[in-house]
N, C-alpha and C positions, 0 to 999 in steps of 0.2 A: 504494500500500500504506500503510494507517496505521500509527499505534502502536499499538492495541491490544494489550496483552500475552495472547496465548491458553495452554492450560495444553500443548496439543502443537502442535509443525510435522511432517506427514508428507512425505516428498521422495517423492515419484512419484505418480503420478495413475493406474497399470494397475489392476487387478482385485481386486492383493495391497491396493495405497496405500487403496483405495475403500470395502476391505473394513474395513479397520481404520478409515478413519474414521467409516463408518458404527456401528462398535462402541460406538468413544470415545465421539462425538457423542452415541448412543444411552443410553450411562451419564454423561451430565451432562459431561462436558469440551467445555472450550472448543478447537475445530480450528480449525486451514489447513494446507491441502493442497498444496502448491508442485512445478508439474511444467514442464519447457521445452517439452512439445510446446503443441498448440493446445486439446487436449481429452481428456477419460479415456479410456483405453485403447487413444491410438493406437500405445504404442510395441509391445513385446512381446504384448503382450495380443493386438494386433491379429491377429499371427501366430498363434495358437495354434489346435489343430486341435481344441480345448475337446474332447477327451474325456471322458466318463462311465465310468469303471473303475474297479475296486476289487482288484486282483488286486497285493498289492503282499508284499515277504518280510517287512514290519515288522508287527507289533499296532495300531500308532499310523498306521502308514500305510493300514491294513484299515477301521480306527474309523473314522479322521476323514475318509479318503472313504464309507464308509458313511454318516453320521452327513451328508455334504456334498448327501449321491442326497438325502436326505429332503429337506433345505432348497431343494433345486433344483425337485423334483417341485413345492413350493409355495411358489415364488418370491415372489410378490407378497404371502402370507402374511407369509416372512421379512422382504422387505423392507417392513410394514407399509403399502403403498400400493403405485398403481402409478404410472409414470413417465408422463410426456404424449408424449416421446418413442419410446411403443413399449417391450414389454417381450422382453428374449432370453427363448428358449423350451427348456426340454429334451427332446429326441428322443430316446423311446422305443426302440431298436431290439433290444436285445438283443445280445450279444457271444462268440463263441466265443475261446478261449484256445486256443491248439494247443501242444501236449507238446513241450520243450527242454529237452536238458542245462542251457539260460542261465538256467530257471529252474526253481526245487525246485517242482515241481507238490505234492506230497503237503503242505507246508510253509504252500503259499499256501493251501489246500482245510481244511487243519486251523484257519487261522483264519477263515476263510469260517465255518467251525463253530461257532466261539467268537463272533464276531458275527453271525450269524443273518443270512448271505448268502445268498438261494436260488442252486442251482445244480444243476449234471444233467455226471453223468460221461459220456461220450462218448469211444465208441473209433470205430475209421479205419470199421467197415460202417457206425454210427450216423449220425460227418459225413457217409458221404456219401448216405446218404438222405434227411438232416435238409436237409443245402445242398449239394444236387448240383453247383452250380455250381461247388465244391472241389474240388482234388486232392488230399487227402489221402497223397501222397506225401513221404517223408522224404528231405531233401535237406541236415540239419544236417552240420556247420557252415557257416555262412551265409560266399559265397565273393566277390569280386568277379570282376564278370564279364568281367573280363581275364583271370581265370584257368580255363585249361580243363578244371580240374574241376568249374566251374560247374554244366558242362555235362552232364555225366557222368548216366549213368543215376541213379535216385534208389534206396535200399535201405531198402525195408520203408514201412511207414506211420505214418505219425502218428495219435494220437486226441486229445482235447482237455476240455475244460469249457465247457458254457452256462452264459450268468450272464444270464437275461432279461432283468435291471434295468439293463445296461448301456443306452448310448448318447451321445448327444453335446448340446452348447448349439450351436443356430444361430448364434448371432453375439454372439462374445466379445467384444467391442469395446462391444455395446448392454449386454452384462452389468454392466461395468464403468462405463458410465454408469448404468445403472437403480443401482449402490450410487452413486454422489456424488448421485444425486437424492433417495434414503431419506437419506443423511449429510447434505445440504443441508435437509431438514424440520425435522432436529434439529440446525439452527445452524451445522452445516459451512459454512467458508468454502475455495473453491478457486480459484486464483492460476494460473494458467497463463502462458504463454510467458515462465517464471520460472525466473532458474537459481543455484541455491544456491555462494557464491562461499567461504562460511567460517561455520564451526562454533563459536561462543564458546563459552567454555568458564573460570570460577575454578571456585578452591578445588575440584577434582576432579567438579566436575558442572559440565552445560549451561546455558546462562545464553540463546543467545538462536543468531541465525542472520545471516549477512550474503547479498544479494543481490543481481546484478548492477544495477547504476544505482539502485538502491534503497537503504533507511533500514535500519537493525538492527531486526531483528524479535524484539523478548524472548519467550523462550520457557523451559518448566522442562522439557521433551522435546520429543526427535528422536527420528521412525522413522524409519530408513532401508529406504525401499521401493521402492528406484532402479532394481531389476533390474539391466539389464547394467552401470550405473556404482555401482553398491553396492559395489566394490573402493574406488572412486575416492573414495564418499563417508564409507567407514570412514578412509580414508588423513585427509582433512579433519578429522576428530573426533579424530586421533590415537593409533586403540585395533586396528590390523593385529595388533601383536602378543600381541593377549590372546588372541585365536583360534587353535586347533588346525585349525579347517578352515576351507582357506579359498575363494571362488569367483573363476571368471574367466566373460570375456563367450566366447560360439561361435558361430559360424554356423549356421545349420539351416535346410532346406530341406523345403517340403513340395509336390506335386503335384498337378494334379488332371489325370483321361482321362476321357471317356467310358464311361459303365457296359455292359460285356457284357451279349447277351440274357441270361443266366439270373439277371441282378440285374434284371429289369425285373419289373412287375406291380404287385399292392398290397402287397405284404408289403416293408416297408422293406429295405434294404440291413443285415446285421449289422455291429457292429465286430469286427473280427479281428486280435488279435495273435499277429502270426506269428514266435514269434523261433528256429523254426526255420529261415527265410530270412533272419532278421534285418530285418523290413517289417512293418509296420499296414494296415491301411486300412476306411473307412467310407464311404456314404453321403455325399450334400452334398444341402441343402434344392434345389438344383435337377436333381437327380437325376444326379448325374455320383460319381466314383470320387476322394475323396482318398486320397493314400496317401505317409507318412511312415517314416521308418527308427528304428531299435531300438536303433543305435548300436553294430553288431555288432563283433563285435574287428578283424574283415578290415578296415573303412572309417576310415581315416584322421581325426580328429578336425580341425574345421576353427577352433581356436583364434585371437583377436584380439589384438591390442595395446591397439586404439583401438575400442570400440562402434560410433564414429559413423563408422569407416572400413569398408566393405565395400562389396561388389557384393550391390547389391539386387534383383538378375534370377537366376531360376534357370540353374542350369547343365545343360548336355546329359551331361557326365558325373555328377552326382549323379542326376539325371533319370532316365537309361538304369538309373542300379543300381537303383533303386528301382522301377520300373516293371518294370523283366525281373524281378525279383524276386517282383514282385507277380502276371505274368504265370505264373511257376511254379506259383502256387497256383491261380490262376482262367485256364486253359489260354484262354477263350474272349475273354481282354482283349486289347485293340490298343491300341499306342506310338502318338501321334501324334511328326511329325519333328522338331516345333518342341516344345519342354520349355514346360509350361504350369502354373504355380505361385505361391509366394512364396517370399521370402527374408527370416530376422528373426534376433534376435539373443537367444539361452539366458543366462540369469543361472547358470551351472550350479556348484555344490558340488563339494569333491573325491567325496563317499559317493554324489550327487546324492541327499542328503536334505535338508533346505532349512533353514536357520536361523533360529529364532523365539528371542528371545532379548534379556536386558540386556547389556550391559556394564559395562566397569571401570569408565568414565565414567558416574558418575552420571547420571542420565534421559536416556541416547541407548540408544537401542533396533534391532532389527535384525530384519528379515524377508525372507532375501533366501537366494541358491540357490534358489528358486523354479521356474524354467524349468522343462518338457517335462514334469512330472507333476504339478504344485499348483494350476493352473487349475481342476481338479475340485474342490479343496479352497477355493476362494474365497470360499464362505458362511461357511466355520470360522474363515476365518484370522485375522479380523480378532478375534473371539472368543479364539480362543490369544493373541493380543497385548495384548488388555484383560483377561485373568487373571494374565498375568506383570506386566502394570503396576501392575495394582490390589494385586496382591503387595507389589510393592516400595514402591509409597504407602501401604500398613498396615505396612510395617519387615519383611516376608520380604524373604529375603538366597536368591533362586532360587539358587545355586549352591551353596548348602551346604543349605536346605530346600528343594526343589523342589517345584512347582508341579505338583498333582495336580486333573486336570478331569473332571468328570462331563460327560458330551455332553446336551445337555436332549433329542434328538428319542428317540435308544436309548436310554439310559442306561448306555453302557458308561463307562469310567473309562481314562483317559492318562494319560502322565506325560509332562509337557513338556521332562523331562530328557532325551528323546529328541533334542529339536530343538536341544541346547545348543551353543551356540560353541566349546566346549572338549571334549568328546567326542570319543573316539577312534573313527577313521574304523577300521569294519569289513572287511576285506580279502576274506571270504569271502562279505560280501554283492554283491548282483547290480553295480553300482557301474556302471551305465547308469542310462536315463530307468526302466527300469521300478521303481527303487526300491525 
């Protein structure tokens, strides 16, 4: 590592780190990227079931995956080139939503409105004509299946919302390198099996960064883009307690089975969130069934101490809830005996809304609570972090004038005061992944 002094260091190298340096880089700063693993997006990013959604209870969280679908449909656009590496693809499939107490339908469909989301109401005769392969039977609240009301006949039916534009990115991991390959055009430099030891810091702002067996790297900004050690790397910087919300690392687990005959043929697999079971699931590029949980109230949250401590094999009890679950909906699915999956680790928020944002300490910055829903947003985010920056480098003080963005694809308008570190957590919003 030399001296050169660049104007940002970003700590992590996933989707979120890639995306913001491609921003930076892209508006004239000078980057480096510092991540422990070996290469972009193998930590969290790698895990993710990259979905394509837009169904969220916020304005800002409706926008900026709206605004994230356009950037992805033409990726290689966004990303001004394409990589040699192969570029991730976004799958088309389309997505049904099914009707839950967990989430205000009429709330989410009002702002589908307001951002010009197509979409199509569907009651229980529509699903099951539309996707026979469903059962449109109502089985809320979502139970585990140790308990024998699991089991219990179901009462009445559900109907739900198409959102055509749904879908998913084949391989988040390639995504997340196609950004450090657009970030690297425009001068990005990335530092890998690199791990950030200490935080300099006079006079109330960042001065530079210490790393392990390595030289002080001067720097006038830090993003903190650590994901699951984003706790760890706020603690280093010194600034825990300027935040009102704060994140921890969790375990999360996602499956894949075999797809039922009635998901076979041409017509893609839809996405489906089910949170009246409390379960997802989509399509996989090699034609088999993922299928991930909602985070229902019944399932126990599997909280960490240590990011780097856990069991990285799935389990037969998460396995079983999540499959019998998913079985409920699509009657024609079969459990294999052996749980067949991954296991990775959520940057998760108390609101699980995700913090984009400055801090007290002059030029350390923060993009982090990320996990289980901001994958989609990857295109934007780096974009949200170079308007709060470029803020503070023209003398706005984001917390007393916030930071108001226009989206260039739609033209709708955000307030990034949403994403603030001091913002008080909503109690009556959804306060799972669905955000």
């Amino acid at each position: 590592m030399n001296h050169t002094e660049y104007d940002a260091a970003i700590i992590g190298a996933g989707v979120v780190g890639c995306s913001i340096a491609y921003a930076l880089a892209r508006n004239g700063y000078r980057v480096r990227v510092l991540d422990r693993g070996g290469t972009a997006g193998s930590g969290s990013t790698s895990a993710s079931s990259a979905n394509i959604r837009f169904n969220y209870s916020t304005w800002e969280g409706v926008a900026t995956s709206w605004e994230s679908h356009a950037m992805w449909e033409d990726w290689e656009a966004h990303l001004g080139g394409a990589d040699d590496d192969g570029m991730a693809r976004f799958i088309r499939t389309g997505g049904v939503v099914l009707d839950s107490p967990d989430q205000d339908t009429e709330r989410v469909l009002a702002l589908f409105e307001r951002a010009g989301i197509p979409y199509e109401r569907w009651d229980s005769s529509t699903l099951r004509s539309r996707l026979p392969m469903l059962d449109p039977s109502r089985h809320h609240p979502p139970k585990q299946i140790t308990d024998p009301a699991f089991w219990e006949e179901p009462h009445g039916e559900v109907g739900g919302y198409w959102v055509p534009d749904q879908g998913f990115v084949d391989d988040p991991a390639l995504a997340a390198h196609n950004l450090m390959s657009a970030a690297r055009r425009h001068g990005a430099d990335f530092c890998f099996h690199t791990s950030v030891t200490a935080i300099r810091r006079a006079g109330g702002a960042v001065t530079g960064l210490e790393v392990a067996g390595g030289p002080h790297l001067p720097v006038r900004m830090v993003i903190n883009a650590a994901g699951p050690h984003s706790a760890t790397v706020n603690a280093l910087a010194g600034v825990l307690d300027d935040f009102n919300v704060g994140t921890r690392p969790m375990r999360q687990e996602v499956h894949q089975v075999p797809s039922p005959p009635g998901f076979s043929g041409d017509r893609p697999v839809p996405l489906v969130g089910d949170l009246d079971l409390g379960t997802y699931f989509r399509g996989t590029p090699s034609g088999e069934l993922l299928i991930g949980g909602t985070e229902p109230a019944c399932d126990p949250m599997e909280w960490l101490e240590d990011p780097d401590e856990y069991d990285h094999r799935p389990t037969k009890r998460v396995f079983d809830a999540q499959v019998f679950r998913a079985a409920r909906r699509v009657p024609d699915l079969t459990a294999p005996n052996v749980p067949r999956g991954i296991a990775g680790v959520y940057d998760v928020s108390d609101d699980w809304i995700p913090i984009y944002d400055k801090t007290s300490l002059a030029g350390y910055y923060v993009a982090i609570g990320t996990s289980g829903n901001q994958f989609k947003n990857a295109p934007l985010i780096g974009d949200l972090l170079a308007a709060i920056i470029t803020a503070a480098d023209n003398g706005v003080d984001h917390d007393s004038d916030p930071v108001r963005m226009v989206l260039p694809c739609t033209g709708h308008t955000i307030d990034l005061s949403h994403y603030s570190r001091r913002r008080t957590v909503d109690r009556s919003s959804p306060l799972n992944v669905m955000g």
